[in-house]
MIDOSE-1310 file (N, C-alpha, C; in nm, 2 decimals, decimal comma, always signed):
residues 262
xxxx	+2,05/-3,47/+8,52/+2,15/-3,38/+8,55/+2,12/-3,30/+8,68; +2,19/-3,25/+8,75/+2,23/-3,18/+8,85/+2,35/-3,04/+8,87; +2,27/-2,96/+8,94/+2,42/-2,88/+8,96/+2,47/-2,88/+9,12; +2,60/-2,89/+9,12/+2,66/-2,86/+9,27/+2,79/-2,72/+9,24
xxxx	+2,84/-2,75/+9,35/+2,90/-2,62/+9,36/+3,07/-2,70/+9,29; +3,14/-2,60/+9,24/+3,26/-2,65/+9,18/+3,38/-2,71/+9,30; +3,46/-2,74/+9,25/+3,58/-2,84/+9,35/+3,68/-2,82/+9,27; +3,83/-2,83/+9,31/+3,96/-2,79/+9,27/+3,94/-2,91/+9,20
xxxx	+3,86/-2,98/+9,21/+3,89/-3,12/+9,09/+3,84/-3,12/+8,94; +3,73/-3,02/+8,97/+3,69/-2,97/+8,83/+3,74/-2,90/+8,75; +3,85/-2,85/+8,76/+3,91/-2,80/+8,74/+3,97/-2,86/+8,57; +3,98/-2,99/+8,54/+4,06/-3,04/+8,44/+3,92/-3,02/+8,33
xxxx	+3,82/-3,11/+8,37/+3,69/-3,08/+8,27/+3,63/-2,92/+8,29; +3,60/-2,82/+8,35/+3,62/-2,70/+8,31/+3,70/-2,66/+8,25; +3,89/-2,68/+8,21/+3,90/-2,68/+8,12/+3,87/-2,69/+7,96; +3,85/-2,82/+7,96/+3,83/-2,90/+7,83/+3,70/-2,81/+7,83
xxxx	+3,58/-2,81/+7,88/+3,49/-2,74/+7,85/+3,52/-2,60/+7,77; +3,58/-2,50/+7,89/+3,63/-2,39/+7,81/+3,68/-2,38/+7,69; +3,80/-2,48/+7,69/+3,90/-2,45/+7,55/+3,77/-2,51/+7,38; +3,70/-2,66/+7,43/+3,62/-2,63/+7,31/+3,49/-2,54/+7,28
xxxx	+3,44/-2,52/+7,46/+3,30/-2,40/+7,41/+3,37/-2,25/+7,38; +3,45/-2,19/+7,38/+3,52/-2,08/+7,33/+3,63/-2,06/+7,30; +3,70/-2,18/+7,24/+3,81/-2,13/+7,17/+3,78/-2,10/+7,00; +3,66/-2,02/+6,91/+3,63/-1,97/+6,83/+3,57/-1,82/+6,89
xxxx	+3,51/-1,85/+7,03/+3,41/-1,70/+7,07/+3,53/-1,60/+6,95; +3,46/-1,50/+6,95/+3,51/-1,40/+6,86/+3,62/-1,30/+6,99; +3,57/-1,28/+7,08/+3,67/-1,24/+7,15/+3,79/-1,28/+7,15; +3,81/-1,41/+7,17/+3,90/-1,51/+7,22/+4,00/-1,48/+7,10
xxxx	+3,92/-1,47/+6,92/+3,99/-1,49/+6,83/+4,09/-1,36/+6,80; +4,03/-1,25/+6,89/+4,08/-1,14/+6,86/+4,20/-1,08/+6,98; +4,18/-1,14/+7,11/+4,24/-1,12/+7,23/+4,38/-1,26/+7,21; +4,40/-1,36/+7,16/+4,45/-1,47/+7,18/+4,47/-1,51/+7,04
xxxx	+4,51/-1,49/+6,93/+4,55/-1,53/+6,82/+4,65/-1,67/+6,81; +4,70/-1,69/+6,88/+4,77/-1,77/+6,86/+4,75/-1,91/+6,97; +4,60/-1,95/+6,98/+4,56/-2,06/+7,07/+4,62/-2,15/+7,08; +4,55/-2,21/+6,90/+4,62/-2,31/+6,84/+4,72/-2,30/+6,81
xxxx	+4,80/-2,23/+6,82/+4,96/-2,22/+6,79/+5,05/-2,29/+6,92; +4,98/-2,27/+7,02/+5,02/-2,24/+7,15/+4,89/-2,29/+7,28; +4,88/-2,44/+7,25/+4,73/-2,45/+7,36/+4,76/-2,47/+7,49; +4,87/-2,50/+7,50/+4,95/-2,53/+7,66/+4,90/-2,39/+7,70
xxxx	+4,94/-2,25/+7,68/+4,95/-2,17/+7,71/+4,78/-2,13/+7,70; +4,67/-2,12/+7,59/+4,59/-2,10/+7,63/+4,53/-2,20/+7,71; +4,49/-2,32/+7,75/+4,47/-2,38/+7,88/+4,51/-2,29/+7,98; +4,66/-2,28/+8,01/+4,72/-2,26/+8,14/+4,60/-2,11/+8,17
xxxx	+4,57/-2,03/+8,07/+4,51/-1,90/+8,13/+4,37/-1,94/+8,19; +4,34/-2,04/+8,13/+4,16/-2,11/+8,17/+4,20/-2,18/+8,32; +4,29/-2,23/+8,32/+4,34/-2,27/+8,50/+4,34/-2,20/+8,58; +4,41/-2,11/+8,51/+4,52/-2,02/+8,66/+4,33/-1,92/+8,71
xxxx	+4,26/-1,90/+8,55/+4,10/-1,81/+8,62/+4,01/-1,87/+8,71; +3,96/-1,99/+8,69/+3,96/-2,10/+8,78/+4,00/-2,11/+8,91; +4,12/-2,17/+8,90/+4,17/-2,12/+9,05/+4,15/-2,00/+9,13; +4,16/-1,90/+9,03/+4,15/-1,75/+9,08/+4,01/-1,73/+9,16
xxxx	+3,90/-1,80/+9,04/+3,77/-1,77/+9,14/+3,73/-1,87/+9,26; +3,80/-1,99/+9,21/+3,80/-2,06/+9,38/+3,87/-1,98/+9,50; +3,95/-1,89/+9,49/+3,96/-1,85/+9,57/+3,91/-1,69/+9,69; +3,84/-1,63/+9,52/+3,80/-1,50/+9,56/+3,62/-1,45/+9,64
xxxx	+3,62/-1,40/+9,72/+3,50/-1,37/+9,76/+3,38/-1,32/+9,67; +3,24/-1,38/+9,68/+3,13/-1,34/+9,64/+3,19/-1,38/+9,51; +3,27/-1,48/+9,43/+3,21/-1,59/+9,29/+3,22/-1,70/+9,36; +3,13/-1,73/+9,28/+3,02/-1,84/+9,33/+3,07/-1,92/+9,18
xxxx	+3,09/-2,07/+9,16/+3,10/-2,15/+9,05/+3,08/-2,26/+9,05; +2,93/-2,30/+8,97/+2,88/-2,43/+8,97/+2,90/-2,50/+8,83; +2,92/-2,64/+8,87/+2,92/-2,70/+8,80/+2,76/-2,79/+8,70; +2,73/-2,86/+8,60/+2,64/-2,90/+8,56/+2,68/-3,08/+8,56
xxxx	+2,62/-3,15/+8,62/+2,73/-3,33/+8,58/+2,58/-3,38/+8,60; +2,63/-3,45/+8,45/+2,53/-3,59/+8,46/+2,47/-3,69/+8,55; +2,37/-3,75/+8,59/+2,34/-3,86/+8,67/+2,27/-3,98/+8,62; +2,24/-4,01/+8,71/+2,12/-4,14/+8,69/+1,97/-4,13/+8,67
xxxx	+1,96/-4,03/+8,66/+1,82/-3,95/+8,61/+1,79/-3,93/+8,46; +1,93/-3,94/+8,42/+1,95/-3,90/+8,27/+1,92/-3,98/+8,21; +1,89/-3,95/+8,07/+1,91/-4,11/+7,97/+1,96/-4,23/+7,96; +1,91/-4,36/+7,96/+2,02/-4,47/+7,96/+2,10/-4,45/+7,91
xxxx	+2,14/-4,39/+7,81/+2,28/-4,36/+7,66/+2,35/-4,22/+7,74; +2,30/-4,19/+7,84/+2,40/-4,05/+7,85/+2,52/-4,11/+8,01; +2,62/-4,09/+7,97/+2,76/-4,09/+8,07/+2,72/-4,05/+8,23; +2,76/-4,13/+8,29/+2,71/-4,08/+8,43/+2,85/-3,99/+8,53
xxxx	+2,76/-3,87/+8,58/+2,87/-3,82/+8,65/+2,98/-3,73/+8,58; +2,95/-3,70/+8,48/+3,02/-3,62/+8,38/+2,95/-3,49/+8,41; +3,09/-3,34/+8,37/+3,08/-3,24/+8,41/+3,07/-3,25/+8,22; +2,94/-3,14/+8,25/+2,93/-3,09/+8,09/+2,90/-2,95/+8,09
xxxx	+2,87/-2,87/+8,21/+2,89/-2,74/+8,21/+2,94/-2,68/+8,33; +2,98/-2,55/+8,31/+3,00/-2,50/+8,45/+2,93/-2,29/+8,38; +2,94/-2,27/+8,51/+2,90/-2,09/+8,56/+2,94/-2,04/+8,69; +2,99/-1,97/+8,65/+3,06/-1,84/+8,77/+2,97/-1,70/+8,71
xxxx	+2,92/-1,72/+8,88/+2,84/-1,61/+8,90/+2,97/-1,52/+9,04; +2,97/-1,36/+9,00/+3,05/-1,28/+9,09/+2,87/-1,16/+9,18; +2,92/-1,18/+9,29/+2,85/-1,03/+9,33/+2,94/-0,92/+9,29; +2,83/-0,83/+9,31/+2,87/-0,68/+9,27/+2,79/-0,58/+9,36
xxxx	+2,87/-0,52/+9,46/+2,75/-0,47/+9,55/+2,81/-0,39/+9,66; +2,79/-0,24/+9,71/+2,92/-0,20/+9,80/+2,93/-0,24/+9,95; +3,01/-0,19/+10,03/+3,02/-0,29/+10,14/+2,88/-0,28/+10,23; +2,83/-0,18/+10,23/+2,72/-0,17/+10,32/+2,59/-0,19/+10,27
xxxx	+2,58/-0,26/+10,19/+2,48/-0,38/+10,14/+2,48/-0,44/+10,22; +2,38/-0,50/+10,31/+2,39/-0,66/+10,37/+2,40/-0,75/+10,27; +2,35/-0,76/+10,14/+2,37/-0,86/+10,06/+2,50/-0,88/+10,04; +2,61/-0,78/+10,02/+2,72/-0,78/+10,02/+2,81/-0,90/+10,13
xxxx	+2,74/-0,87/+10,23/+2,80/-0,90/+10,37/+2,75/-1,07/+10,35; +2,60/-1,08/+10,33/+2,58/-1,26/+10,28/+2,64/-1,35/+10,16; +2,72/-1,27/+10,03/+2,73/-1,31/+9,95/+2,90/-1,31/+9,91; +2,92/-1,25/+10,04/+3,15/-1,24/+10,01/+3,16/-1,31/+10,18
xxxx	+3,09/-1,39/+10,19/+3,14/-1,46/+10,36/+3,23/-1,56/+10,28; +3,20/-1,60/+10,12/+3,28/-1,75/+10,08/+3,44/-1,73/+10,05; +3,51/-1,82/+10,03/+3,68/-1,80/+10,01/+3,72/-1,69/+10,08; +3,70/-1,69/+10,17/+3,80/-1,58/+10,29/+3,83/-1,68/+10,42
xxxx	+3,92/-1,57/+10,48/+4,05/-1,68/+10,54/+4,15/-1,66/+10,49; +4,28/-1,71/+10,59/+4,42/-1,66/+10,58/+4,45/-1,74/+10,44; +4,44/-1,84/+10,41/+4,48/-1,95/+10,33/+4,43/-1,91/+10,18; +4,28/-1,92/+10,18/+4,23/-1,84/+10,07/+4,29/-1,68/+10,01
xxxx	+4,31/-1,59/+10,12/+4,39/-1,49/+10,12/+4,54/-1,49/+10,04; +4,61/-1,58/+10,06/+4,74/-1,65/+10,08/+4,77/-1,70/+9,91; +4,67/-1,76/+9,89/+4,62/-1,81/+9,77/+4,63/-1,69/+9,64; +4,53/-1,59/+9,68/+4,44/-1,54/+9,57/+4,57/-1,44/+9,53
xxxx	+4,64/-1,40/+9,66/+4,77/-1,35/+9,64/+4,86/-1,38/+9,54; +4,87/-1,52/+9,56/+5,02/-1,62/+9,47/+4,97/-1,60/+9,34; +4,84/-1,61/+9,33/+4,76/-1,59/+9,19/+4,76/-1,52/+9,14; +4,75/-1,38/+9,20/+4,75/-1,23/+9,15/+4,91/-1,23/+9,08
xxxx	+5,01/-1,26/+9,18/+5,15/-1,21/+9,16/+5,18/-1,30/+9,03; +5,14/-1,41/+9,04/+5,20/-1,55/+8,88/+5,11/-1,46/+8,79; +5,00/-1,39/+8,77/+4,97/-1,35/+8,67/+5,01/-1,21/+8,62; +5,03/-1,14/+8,73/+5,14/-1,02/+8,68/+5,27/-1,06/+8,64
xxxx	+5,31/-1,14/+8,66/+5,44/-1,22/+8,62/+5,48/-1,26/+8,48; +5,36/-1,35/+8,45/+5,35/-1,34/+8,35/+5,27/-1,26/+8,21; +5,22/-1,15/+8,25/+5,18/-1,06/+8,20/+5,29/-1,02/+8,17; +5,37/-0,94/+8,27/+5,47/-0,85/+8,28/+5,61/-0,91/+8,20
xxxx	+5,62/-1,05/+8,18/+5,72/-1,06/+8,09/+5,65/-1,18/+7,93; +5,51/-1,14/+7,94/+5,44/-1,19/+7,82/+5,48/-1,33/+7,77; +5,45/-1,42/+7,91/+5,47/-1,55/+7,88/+5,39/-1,64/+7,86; +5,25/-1,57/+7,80/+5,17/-1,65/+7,70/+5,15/-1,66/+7,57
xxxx	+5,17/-1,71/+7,54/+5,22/-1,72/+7,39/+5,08/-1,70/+7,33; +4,99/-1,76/+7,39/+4,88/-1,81/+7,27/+4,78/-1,67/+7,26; +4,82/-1,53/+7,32/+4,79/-1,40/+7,34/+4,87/-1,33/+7,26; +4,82/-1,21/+7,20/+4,85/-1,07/+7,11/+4,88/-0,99/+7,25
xxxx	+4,97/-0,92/+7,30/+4,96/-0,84/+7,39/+4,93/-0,72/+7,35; +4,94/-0,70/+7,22/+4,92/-0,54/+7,16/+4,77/-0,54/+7,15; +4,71/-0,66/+7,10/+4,58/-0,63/+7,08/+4,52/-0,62/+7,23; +4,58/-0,68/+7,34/+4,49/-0,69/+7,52/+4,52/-0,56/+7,48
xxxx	+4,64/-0,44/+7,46/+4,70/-0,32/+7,52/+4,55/-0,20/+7,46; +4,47/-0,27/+7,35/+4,45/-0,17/+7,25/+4,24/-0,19/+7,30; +4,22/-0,31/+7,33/+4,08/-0,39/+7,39/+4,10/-0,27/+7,54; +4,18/-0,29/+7,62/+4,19/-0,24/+7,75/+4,17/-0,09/+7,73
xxxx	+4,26/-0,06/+7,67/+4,23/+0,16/+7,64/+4,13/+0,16/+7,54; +4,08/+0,12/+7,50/+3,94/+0,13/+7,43/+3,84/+0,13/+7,54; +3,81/+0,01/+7,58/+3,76/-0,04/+7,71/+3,72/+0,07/+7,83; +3,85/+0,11/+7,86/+3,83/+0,22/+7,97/+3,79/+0,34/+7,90
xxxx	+3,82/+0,38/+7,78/+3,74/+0,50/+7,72/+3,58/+0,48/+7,73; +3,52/+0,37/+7,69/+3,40/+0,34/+7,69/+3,29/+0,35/+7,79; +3,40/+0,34/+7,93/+3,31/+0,32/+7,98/+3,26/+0,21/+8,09; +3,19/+0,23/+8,20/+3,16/+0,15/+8,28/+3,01/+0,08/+8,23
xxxx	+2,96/-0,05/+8,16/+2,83/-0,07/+8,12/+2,75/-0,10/+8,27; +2,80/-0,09/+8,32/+2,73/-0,18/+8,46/+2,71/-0,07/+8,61; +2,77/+0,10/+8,55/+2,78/+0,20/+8,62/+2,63/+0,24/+8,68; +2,56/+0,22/+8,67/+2,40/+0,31/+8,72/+2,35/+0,16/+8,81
xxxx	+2,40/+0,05/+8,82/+2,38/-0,03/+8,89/+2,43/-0,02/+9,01; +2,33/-0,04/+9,14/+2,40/-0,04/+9,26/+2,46/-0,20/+9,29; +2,39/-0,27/+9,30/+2,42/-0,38/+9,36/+2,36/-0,51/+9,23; +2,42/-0,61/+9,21/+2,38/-0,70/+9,08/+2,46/-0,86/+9,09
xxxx	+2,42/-0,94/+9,01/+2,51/-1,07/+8,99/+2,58/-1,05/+8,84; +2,68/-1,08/+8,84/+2,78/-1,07/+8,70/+2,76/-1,20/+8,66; +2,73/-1,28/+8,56/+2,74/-1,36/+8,50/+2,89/-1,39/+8,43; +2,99/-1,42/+8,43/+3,10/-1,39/+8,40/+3,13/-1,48/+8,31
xxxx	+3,09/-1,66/+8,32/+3,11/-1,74/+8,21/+2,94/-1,81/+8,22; +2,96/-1,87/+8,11/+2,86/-1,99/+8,09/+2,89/-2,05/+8,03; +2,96/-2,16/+8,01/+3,04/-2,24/+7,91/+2,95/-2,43/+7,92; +2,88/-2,41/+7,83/+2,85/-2,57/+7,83/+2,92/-2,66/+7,68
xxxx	+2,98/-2,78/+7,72/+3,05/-2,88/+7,62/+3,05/-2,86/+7,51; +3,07/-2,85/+7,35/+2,93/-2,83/+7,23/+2,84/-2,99/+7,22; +2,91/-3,11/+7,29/+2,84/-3,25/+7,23/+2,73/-3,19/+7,33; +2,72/-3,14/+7,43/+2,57/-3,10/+7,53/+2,50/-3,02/+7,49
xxxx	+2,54/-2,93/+7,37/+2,47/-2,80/+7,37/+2,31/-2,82/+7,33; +2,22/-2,79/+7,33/+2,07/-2,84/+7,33/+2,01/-2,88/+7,39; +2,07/-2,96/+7,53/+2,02/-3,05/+7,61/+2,00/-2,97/+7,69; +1,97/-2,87/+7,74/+1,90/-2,81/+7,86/+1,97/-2,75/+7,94
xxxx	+2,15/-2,77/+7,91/+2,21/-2,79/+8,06/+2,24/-2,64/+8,09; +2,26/-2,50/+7,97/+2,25/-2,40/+7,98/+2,15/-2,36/+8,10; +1,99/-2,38/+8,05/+1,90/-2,32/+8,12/+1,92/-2,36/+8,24; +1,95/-2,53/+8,29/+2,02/-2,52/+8,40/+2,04/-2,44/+8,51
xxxx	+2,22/-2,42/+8,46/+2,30/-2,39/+8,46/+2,28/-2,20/+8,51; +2,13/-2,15/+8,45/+2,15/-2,02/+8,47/+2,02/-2,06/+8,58; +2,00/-2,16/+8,64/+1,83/-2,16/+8,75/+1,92/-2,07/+8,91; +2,09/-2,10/+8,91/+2,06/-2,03/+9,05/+2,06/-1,93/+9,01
xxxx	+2,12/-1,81/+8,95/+2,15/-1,67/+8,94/+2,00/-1,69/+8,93; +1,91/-1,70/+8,83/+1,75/-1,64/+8,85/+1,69/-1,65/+9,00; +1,73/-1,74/+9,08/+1,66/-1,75/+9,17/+1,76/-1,67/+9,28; +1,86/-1,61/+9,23/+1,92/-1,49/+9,37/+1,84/-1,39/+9,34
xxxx	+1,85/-1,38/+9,20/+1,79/-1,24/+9,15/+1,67/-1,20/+9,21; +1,59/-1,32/+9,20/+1,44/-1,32/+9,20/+1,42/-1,28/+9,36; +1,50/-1,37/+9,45/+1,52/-1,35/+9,59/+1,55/-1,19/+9,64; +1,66/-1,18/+9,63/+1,74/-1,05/+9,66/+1,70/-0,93/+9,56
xxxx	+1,59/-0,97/+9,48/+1,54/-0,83/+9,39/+1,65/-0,74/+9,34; +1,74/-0,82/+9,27/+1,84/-0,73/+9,23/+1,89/-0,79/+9,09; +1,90/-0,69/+8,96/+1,88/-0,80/+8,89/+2,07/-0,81/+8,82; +2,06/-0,90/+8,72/+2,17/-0,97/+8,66/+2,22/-0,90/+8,53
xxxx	+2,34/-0,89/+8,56/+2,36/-0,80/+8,40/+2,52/-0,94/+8,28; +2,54/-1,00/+8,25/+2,61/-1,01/+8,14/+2,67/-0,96/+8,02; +2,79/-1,02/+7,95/+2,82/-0,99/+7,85/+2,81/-1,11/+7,75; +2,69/-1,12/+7,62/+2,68/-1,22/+7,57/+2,76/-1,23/+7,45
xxxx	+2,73/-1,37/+7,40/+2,80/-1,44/+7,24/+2,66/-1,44/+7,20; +2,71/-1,45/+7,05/+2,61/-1,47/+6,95/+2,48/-1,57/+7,01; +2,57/-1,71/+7,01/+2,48/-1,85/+7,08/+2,42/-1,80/+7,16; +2,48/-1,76/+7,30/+2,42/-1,71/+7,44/+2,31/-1,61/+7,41
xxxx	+2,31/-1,53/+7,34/+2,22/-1,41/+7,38/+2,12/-1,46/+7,29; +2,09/-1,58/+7,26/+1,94/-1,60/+7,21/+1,87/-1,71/+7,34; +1,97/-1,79/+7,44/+1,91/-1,82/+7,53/+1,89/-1,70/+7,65; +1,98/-1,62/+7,67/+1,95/-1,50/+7,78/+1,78/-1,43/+7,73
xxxx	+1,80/-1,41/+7,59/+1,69/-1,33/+7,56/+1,57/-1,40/+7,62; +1,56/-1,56/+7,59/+1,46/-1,65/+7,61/+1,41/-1,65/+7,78; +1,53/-1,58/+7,84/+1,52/-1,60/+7,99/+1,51/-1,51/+8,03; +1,47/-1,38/+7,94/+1,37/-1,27/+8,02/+1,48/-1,17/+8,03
xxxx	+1,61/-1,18/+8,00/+1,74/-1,04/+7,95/+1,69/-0,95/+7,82; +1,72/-0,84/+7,86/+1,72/-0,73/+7,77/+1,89/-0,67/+7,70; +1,91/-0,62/+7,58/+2,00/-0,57/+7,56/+2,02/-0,43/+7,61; +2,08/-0,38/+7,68/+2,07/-0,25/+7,72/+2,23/-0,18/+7,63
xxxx	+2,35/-0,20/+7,60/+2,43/-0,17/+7,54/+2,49/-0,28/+7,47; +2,61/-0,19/+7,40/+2,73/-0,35/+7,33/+2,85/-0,31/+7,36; +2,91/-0,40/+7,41/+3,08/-0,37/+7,49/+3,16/-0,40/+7,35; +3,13/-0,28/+7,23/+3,18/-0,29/+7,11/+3,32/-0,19/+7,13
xxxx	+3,41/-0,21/+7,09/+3,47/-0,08/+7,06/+3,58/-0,04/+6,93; +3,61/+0,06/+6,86/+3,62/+0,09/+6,76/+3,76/-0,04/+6,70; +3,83/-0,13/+6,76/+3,88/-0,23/+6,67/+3,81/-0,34/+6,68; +3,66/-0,38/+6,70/+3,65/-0,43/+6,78/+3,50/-0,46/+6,67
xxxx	+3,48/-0,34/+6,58/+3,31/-0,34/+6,55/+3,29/-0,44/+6,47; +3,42/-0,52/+6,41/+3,35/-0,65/+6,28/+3,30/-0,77/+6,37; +3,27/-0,78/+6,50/+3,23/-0,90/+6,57/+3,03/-0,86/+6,58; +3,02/-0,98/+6,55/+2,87/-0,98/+6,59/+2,80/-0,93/+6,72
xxxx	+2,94/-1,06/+6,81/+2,84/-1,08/+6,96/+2,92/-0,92/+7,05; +2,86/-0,96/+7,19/+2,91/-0,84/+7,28/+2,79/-0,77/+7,35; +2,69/-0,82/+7,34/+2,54/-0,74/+7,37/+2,57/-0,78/+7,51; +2,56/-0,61/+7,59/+2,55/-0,61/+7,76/+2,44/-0,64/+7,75
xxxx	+2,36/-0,69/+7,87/+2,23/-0,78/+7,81/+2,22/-0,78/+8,02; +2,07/-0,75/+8,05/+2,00/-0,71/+8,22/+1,88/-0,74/+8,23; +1,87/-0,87/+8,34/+1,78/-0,90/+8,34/+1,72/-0,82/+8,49; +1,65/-0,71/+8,47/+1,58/-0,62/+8,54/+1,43/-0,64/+8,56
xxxx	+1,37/-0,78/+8,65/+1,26/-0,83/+8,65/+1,16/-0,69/+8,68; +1,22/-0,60/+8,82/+1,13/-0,53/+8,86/+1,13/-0,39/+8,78; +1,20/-0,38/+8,72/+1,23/-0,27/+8,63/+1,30/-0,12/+8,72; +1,38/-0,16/+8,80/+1,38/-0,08/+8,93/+1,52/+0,03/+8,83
xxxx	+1,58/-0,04/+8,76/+1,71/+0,02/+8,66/+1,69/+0,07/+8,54; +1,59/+0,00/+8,45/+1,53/+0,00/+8,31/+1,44/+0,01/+8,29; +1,35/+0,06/+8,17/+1,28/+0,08/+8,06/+1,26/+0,03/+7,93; +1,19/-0,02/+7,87/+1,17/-0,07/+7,77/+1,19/+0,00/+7,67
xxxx	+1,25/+0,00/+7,56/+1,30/+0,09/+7,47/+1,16/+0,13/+7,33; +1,16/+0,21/+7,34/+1,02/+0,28/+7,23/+1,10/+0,34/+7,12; +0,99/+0,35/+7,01/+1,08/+0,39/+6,92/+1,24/+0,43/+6,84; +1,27/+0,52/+6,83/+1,46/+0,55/+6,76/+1,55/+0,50/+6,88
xxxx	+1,45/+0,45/+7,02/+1,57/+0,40/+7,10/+1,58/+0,28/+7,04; +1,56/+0,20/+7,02/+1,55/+0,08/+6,96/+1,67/+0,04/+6,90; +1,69/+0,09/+6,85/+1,86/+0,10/+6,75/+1,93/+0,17/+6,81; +2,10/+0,17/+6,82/+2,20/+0,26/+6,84/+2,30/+0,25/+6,73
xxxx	+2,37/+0,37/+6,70/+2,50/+0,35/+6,59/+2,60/+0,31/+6,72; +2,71/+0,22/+6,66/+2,76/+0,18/+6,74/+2,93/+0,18/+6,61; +3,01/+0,30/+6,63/+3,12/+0,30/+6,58/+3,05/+0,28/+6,41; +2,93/+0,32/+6,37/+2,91/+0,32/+6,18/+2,81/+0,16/+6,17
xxxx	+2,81/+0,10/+6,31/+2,70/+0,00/+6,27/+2,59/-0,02/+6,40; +2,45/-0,02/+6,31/+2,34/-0,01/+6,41/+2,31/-0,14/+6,47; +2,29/-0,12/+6,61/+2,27/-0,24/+6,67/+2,16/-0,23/+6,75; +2,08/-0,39/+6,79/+1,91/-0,34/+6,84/+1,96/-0,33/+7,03
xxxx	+1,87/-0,21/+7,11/+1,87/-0,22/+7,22/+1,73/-0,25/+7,29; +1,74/-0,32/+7,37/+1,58/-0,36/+7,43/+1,55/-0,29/+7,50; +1,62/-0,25/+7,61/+1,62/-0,09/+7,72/+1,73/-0,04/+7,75; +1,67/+0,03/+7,82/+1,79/+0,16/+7,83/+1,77/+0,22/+8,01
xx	+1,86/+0,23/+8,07/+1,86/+0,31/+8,19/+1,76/+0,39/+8,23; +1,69/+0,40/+8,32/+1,63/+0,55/+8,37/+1,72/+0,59/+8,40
């Protein structure tokens, strides 16, 4: 296996990827109720995001595809995972300035536009079927009461998706899959913060992430997963959590934290 960087052609198998590795996440079940009622429509929102980050500055989206290296029994050339990594960083960062040089340009510009406007479009006249708009209305004002989890950070990589096949899941292609973000991090000394799933956040843990909060909110508390989760190699943000920090009530249920902010 290998990773390269993603192509408007990956586009069809990052689909398929998406729709089977999280069309159960608990998010998804609670934001999109009606998937399988309506898969045209949840597809179409896994495209039009896609598209969106081929177009926008500082996300970055690699793909994971099979080769000739692999097992005689394994498919060659097959995309079985992908990751979109975003910078986060203000303008006068030089890292800022190295990491948003990508998808800019009139065309790119031109693009991310048409994209913005088809999705207020269909927001604005709720033409996705396979979405609760009352429940986005009620996730979003919860959301912004809550809070910024990623607020005391100056500059970081967002880990936005990690979606690997389920027939791949085991095979390594996760750890992969997360080798560049470690190695900007490690480079640029700045570290990586996520929002995990249940699955995920036992490989994050494995890779040296800490839970620092949970992007829980009060309709929100019967889900397991959601652990903000920072991998703060130099500890330049965090602390290791000692004692009664260890636990937080979170809406009537205790959840474990690994650090916490200086």
């Amino acid at each position: 296996m290998h990773i390269r960087a993603v192509t408007h052609a990956d586009i069809p198998a990052i689909t398929d990827i998406g729709d089977t590795a999280f069309i159960d996440a608990e998010l998804n079940v609670y934001l999109y109720p009606y998937r399988r009622e309506f898969p045209e429509s949840w597809r179409a929102r896994m495209v039009r995001s896609t598209q969106l980050s081929l177009a926008k500055p500082g996300t970055h989206t690699f793909v994971c595809v099979t080769d000739d290296e692999d097992p005689t029994d394994w498919p060659r050339n097959q995309v079985v995972g992908y990751a979109r990594w975003d910078w986060n960083g203000p303008a006068d960062d030089p890292l800022t300035t190295k990491w948003r040089q990508n998808n800019t340009g009139f065309l790119k510009t031109v693009e991310r536009t048409v994209l913005d406007w088809q999705g207020r479009y269909i927001k604005y006249f709720r033409l996705d079927k396979s979405a609760s708009y009352e429940h986005h209305a009620v996730f979003e004002k919860e959301g912004a009461e809550a809070g910024n989890p990623y607020a005391p950070l100056k500059s970081f990589w967002l880990l936005e998706v990690l979606g690997v096949h389920p027939d791949w899941q085991g095979k390594g292609v996760g750890k992969k899959l997360m080798q560049w973000g470690l190695e900007r991090s490690d480079e640029d000394k700045v570290p990586i913060v996520l929002i995990a799933t249940t699955d995920g956040q036992r490989l994050y843990t494995k890779l040296g992430f800490d839970v620092v909060n949970w992007a829980t909110t009060r309709s929100f508390t019967w889900a397991e997963g959601g652990a903000v989760m920072i991998r703060d190699v130099d500890g330049t943000y965090t602390r290791k959590t000692t004692g009664e920090e260890a636990t937080k009530n979170f809406f009537g249920k205790q959840r474990p934290i690994g650090a916490v902010y200086k």
